[in-house]
PyMOL CGO cylinders between C-alpha atoms (Angstrom):
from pymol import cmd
from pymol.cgo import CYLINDER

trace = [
    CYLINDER, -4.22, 3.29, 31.60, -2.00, 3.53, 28.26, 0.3, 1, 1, 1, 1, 1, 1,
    CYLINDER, -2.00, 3.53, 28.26, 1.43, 2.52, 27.99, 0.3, 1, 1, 1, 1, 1, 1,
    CYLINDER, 1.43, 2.52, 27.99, 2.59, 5.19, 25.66, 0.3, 1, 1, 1, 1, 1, 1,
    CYLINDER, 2.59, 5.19, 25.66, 2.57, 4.62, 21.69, 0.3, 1, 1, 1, 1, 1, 1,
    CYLINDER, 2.57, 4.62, 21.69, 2.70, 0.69, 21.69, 0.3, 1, 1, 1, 1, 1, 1,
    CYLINDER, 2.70, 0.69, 21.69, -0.94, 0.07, 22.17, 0.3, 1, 1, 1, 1, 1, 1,
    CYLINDER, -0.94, 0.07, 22.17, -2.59, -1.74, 18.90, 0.3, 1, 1, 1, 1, 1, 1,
    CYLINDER, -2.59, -1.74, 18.90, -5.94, -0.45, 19.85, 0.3, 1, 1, 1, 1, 1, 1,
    CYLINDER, -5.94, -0.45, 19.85, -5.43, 3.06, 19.04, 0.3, 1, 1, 1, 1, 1, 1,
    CYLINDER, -5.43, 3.06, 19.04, -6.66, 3.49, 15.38, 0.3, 1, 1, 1, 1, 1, 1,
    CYLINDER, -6.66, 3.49, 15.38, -3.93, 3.33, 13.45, 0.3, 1, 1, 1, 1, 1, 1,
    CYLINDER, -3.93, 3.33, 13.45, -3.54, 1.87, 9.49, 0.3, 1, 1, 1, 1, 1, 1,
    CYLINDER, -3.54, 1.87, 9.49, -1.41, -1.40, 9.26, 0.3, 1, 1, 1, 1, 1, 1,
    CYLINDER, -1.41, -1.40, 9.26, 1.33, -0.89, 7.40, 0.3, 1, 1, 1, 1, 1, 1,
    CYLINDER, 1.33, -0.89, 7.40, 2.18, -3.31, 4.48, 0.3, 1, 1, 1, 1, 1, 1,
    CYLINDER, 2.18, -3.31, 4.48, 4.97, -3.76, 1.65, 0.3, 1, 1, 1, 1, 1, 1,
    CYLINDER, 4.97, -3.76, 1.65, 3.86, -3.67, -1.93, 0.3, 1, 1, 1, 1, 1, 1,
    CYLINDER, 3.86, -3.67, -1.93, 3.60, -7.93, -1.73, 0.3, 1, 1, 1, 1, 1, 1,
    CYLINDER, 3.60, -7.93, -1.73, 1.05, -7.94, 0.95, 0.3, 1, 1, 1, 1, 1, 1,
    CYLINDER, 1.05, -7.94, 0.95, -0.83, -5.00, -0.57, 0.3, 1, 1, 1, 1, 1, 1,
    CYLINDER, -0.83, -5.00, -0.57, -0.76, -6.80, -4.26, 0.3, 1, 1, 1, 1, 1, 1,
    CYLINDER, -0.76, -6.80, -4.26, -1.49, -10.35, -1.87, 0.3, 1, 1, 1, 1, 1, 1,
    CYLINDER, -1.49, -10.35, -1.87, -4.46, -8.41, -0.54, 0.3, 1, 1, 1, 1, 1, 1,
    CYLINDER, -4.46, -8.41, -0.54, -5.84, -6.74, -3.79, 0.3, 1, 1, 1, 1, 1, 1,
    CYLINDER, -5.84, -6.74, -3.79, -6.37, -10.49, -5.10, 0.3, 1, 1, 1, 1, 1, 1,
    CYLINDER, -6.37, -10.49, -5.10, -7.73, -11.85, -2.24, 0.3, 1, 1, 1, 1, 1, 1,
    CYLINDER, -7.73, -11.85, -2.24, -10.24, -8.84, -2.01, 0.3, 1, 1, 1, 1, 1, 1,
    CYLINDER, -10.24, -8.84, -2.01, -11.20, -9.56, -6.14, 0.3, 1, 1, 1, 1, 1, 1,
    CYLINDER, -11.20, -9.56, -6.14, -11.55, -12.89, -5.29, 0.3, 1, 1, 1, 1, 1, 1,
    CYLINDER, -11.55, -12.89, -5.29, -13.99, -11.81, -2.85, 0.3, 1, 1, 1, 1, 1, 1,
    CYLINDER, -13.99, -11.81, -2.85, -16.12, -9.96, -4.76, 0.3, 1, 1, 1, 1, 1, 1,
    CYLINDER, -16.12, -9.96, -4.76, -16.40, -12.26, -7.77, 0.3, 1, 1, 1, 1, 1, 1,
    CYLINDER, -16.40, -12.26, -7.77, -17.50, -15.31, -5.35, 0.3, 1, 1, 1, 1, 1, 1,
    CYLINDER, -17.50, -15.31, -5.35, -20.28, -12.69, -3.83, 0.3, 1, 1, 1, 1, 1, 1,
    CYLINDER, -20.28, -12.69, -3.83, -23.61, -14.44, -4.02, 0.3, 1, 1, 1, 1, 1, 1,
    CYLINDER, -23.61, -14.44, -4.02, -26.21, -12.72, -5.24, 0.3, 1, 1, 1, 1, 1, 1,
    CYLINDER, -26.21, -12.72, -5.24, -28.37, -12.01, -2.11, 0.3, 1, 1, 1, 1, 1, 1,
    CYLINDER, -28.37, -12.01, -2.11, -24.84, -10.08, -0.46, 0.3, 1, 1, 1, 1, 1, 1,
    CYLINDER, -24.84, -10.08, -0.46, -25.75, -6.65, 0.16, 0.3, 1, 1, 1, 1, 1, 1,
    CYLINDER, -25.75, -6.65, 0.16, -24.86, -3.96, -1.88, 0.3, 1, 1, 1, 1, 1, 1,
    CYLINDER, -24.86, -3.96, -1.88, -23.35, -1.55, 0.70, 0.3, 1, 1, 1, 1, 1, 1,
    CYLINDER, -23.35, -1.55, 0.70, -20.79, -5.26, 1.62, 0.3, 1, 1, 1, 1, 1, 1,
    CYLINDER, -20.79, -5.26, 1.62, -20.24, -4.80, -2.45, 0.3, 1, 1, 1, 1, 1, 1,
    CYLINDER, -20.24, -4.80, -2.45, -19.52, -1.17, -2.21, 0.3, 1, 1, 1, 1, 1, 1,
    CYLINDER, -19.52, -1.17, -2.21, -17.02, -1.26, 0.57, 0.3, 1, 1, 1, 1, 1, 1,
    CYLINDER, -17.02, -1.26, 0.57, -15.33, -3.95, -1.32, 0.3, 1, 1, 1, 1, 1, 1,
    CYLINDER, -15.33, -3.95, -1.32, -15.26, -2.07, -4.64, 0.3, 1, 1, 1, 1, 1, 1,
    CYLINDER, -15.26, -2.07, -4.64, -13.86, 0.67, -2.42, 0.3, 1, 1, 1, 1, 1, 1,
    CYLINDER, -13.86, 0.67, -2.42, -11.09, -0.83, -0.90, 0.3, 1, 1, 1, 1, 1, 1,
    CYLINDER, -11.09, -0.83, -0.90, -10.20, -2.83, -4.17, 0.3, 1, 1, 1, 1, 1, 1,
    CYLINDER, -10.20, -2.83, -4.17, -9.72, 0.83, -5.53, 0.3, 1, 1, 1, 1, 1, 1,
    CYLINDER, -9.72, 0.83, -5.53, -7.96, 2.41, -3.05, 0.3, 1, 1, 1, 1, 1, 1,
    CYLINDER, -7.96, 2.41, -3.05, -5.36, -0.38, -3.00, 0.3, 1, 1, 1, 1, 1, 1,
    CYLINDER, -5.36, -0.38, -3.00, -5.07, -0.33, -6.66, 0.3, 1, 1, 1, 1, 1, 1,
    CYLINDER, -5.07, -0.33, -6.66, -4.26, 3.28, -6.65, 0.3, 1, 1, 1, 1, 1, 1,
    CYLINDER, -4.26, 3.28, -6.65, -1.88, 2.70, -3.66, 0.3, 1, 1, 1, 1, 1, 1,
    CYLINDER, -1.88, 2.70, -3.66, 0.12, 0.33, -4.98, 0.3, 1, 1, 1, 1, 1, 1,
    CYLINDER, 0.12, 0.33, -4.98, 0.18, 1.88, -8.79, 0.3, 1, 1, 1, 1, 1, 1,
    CYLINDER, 0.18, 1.88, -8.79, 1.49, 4.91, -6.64, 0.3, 1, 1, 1, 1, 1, 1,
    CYLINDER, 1.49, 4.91, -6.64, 4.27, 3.09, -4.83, 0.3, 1, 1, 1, 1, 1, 1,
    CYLINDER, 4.27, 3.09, -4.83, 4.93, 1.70, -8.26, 0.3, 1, 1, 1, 1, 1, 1,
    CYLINDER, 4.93, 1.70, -8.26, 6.04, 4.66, -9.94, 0.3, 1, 1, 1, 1, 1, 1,
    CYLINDER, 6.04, 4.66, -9.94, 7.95, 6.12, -6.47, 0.3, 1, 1, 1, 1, 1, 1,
    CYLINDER, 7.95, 6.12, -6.47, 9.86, 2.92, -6.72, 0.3, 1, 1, 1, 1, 1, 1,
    CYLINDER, 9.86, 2.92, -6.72, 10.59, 3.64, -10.15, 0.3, 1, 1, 1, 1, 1, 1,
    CYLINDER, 10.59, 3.64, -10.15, 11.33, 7.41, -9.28, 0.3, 1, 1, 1, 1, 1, 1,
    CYLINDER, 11.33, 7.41, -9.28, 13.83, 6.41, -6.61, 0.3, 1, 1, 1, 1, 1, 1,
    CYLINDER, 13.83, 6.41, -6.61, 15.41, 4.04, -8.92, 0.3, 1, 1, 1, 1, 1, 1,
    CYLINDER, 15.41, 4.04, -8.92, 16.40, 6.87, -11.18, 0.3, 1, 1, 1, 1, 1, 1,
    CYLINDER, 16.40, 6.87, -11.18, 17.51, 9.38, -8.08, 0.3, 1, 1, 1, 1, 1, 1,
    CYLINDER, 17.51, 9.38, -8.08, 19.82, 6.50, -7.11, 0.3, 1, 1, 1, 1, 1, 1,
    CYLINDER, 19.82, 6.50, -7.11, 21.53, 5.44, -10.01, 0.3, 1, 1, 1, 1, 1, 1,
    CYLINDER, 21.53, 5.44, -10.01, 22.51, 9.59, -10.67, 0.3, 1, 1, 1, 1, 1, 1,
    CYLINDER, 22.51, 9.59, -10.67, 25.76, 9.97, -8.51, 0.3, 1, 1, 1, 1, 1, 1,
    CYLINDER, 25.76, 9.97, -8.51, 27.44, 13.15, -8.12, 0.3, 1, 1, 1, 1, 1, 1,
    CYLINDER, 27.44, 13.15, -8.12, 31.52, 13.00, -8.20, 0.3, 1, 1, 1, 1, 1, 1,
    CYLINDER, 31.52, 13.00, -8.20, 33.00, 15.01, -5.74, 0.3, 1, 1, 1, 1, 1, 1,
    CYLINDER, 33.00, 15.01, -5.74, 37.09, 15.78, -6.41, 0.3, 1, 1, 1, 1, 1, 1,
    CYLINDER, 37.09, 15.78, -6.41, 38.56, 16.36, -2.68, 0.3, 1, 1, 1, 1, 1, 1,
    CYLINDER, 38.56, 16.36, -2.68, 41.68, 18.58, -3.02, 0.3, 1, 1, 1, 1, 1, 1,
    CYLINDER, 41.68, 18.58, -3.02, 44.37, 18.39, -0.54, 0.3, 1, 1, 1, 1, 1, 1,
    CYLINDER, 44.37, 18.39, -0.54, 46.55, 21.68, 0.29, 0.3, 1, 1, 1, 1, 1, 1,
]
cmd.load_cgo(trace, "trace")
């Protein structure tokens, strides 16, 4: 039996701020450059993947942080009139 939504067995993505994602980017080169030799190449691959993805993630989240930045320091000035 489920109990609703709260399950963490259901396949859902872990979410992560930009400092565990850049944390997690290094750890994952670190990875790969340490590889020995005899490593498989589809272990490589999945690495290489993920080492991608996360790189595009986080240059993403990059330039929506920058992109926010600039919606939030426009303000619009609203004059209240009184009758």
């Amino acid at each position: 039996m489920r109990f609703g939504n709260r399950m963490l067995s259901e396949n859902r993505p872990i979410r992560r701020n930009l400092d565990e994602k850049k944390k997690q980017l290094k750890e994952l080169r670190d990875v790969l450059e340490h590889m020995k030799p005899q490593t498989s190449l589809a272990l490589k691959n999945s690495i290489r993947r993920r080492i991608s993805e996360l790189s595009t993630d986080i240059l993403s989240s990059s330039q929506k942080r920058t992109d926010d930045s600039v919606k939030t320091s426009q303000h619009k000035i609203y004059a209240l009139y009184a009758d």
